[in-house]
C-alpha positions as CSV (number, residue, x, y, z in Angstrom):
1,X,-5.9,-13.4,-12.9
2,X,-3.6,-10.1,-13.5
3,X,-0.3,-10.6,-12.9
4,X,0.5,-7.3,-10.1
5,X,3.9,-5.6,-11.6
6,X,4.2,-3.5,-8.6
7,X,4.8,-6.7,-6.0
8,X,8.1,-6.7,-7.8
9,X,8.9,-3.6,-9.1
10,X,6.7,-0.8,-7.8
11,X,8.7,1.7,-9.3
12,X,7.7,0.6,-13.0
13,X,5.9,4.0,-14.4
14,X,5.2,2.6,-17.3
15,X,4.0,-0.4,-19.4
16,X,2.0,-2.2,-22.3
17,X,-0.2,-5.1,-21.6
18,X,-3.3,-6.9,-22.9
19,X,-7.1,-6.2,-22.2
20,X,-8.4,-9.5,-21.2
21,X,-11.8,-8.5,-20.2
22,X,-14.2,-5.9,-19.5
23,X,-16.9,-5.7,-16.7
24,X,-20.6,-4.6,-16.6
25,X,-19.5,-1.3,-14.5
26,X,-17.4,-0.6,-17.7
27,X,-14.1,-1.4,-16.3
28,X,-10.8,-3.0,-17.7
29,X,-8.9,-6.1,-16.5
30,X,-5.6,-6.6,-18.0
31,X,-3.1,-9.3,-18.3
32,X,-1.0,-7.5,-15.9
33,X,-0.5,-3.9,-14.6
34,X,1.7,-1.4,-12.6
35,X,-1.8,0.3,-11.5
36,X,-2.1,-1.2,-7.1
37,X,-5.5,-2.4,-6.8
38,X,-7.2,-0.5,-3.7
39,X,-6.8,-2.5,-0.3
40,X,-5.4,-2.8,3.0
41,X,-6.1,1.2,3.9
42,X,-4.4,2.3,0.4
43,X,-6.0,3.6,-2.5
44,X,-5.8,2.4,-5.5
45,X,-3.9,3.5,-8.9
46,X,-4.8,6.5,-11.0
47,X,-3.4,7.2,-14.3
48,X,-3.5,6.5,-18.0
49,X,-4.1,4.1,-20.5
50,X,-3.7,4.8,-24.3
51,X,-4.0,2.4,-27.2
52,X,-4.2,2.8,-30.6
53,X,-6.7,4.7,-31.3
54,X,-7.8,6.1,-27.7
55,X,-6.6,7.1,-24.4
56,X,-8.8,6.8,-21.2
57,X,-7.7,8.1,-17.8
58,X,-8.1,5.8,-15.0
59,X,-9.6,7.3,-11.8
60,X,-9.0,4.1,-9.7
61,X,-7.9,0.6,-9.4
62,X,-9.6,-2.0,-7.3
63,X,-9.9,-6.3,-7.0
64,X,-12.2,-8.0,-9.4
65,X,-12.7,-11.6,-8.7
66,X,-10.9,-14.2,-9.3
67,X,-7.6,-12.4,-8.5
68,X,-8.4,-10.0,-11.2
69,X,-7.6,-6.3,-11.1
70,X,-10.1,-3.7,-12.5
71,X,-9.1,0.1,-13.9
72,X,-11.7,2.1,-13.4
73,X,-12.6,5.0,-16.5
74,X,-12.8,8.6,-14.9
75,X,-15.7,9.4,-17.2
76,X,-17.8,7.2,-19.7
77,X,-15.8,6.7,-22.8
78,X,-15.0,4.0,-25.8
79,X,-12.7,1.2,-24.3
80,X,-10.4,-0.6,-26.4
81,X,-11.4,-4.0,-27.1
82,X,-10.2,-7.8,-25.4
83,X,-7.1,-8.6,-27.0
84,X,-5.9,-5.2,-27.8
85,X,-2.7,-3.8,-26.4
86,X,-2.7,-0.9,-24.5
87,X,0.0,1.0,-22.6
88,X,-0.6,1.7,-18.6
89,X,1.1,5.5,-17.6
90,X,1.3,5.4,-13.9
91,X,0.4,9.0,-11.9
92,X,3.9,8.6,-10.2
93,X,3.3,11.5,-8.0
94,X,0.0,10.2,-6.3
95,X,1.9,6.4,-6.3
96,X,5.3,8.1,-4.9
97,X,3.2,9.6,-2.0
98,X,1.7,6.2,-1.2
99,X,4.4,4.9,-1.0
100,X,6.3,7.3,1.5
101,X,3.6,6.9,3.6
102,X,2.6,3.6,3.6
103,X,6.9,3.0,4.6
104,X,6.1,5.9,7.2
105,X,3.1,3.7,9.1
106,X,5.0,0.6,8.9
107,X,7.7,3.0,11.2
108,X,5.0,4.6,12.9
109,X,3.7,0.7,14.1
110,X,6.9,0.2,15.5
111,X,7.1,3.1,17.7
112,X,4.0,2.6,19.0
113,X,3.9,-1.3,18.9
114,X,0.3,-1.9,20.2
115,X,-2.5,-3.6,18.0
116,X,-3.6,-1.7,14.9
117,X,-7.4,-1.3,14.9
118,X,-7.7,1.0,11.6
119,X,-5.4,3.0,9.4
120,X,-5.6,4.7,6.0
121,X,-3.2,6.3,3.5
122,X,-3.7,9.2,2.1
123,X,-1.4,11.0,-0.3
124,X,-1.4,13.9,1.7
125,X,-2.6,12.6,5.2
126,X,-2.5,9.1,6.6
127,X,-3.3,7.7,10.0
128,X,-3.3,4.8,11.8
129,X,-5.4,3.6,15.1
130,X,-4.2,1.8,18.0
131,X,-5.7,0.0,20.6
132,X,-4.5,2.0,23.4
133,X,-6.6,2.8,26.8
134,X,-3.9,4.9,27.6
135,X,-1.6,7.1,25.9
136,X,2.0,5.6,25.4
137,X,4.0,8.1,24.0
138,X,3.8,12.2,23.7
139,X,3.1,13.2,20.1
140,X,6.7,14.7,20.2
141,X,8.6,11.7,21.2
142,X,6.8,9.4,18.3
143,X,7.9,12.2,15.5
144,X,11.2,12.4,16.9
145,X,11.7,8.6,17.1
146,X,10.3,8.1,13.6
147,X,12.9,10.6,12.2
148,X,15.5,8.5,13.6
149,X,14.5,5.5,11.6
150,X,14.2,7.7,8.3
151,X,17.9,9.2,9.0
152,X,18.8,5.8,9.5
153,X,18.2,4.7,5.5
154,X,17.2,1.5,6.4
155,X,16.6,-0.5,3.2
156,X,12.9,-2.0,2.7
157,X,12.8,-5.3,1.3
158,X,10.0,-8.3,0.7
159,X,10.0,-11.7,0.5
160,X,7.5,-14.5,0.6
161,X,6.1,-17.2,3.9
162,X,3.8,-20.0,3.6
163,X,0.4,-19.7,5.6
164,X,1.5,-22.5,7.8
165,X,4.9,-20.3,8.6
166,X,2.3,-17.4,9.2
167,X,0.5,-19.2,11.8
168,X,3.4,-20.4,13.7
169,X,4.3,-16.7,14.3
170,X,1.4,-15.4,14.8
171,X,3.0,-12.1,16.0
172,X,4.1,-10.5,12.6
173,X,0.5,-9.5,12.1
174,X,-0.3,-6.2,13.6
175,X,-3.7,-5.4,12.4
176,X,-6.7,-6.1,14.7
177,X,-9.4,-5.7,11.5
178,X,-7.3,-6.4,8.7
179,X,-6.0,-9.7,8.1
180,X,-3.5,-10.9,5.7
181,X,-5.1,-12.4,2.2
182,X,-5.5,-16.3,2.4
183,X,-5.8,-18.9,-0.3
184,X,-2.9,-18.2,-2.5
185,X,-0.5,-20.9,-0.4
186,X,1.8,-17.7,-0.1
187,X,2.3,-14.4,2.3
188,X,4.3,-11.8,1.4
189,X,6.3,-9.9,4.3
190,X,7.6,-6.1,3.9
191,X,10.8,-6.2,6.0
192,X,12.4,-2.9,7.3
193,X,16.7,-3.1,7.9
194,X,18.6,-5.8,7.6
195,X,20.1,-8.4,9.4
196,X,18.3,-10.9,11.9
197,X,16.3,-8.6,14.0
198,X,14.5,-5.9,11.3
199,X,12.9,-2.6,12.3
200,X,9.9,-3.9,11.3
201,X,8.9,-7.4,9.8
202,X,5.5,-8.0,9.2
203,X,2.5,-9.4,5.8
204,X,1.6,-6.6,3.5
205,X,0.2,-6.0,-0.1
206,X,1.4,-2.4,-0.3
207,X,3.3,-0.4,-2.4
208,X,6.5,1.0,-0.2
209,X,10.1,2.9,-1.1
210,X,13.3,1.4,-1.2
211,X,14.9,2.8,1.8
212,X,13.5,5.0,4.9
213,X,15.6,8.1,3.9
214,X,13.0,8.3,0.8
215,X,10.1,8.8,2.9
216,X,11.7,12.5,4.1
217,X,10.7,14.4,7.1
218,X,7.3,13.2,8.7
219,X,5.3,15.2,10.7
220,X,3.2,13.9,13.4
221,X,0.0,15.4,14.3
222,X,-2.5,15.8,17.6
223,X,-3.5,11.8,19.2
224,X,-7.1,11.6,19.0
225,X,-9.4,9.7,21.3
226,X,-11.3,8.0,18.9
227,X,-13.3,5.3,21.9
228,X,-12.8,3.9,25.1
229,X,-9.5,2.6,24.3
230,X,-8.9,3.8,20.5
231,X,-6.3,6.7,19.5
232,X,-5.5,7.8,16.4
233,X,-2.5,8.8,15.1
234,X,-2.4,11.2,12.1
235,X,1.0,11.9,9.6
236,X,2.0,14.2,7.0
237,X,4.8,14.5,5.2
238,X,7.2,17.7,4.6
């Protein structure tokens, strides 16, 4: 298993860790990493890894088994060996745009709080899909009300619930085709504000900023039938 640096501290750029295996697609599993493995509509990591001796660049991070997380060469190249030490540099620009816009859906669910059927992050476009047969709100009141939130530097925070807390509220998941991961005894929550009723409370895995006022100006685009009853909301940020 690699121990995921970025649940606690996603701002880590940097840091040295241990290659503890190596798989037949010719990627690396570490002891632990900064590098978010690809999942729940995010994309995984890019970046760096050096050692001594060789650098690699990392085109993507995803799940291996086990709980293990793979970094994925950009090109064929010599890999450093198990055991060695190596030291992870993060591409804080891509991350840093993840993470504005993964904060930015979390809002974006609030505003229009009906069932999420899809979503994606992007670092320059994201987008999520509702179930919604018809449209709730005007494209202009969603961007304005979302810029309210932002201005209102709410801190974001996580914590941990067991599965059995998870299934005795039942509400806090939002997604309709992604479903918090099960197995681990634990679920970790991203709360947005403080106090006993949050902006938003609800199980993710993502990577997301401290406070809303990091996230800057969003910009909401056209809502898209996408089905019967399924529109799709599309973001940018300025």
């Amino acid at each position: 298993m690699t121990k995921a640096l970025f649940l606690a501290d996603p701002y880590l750029k940097t840091a040295t860790a241990r290659v503890s295996g190596l798989t037949e697609e010719g990627g690396l599993v570490l002891d632990r990493t900064i590098f978010y493995a690809r999942g729940g509509g995010q994309p995984g990591d890019s970046g760096k890894l050096g050692w001594d001796g060789g650098e690699i660049a990392i085109a993507e991070t995803v799940k291996g088994d086990g709980g293990a997380i793979v970094h994925l060469p950009a090109e064929v190249a010599p890999l450093p060996p198990v055991g060695a030490e190596v030291e992870l540099r993060l591409d804080w620009d891509r991350r840093h745009r993840h993470m504005r816009m993964h904060t930015a859906l979390h809002l974006l669910s609030v505003v229009v709080p009906l069932p999420v059927t899809g979503g994606q992050i992007g670092a320059e476009k994201s987008r999520l899909d509702f179930d919604m047969p018809d449209l709730l709100h005007e494209r202009e009141f969603i961007q304005a009300r979302i810029g309210q939130y932002v201005d209102g530097d709410h801190p974001v925070t996580s914590d941990w619930i067991t599965e059995a807390e998870l299934d005795a509220n039942p509400g806090l998941v939002k997604t309709l085709s992604v479903q918090p991961p099960r197995g681990a005894g634990q679920i970790r929550l991203v709360r947005i504000g403080g106090g006993e009723t949050p902006v938003d409370l609800q199980p993710c895995g993502g990577t997301h900023v401290r406070s809303t006022a990091e996230i800057g100006t969003v910009q909401v685009g056209k809502i898209e039938n996408k089905g019967k009853a399924n529109r799709r909301i599309s973001i940018t940020l300025g």
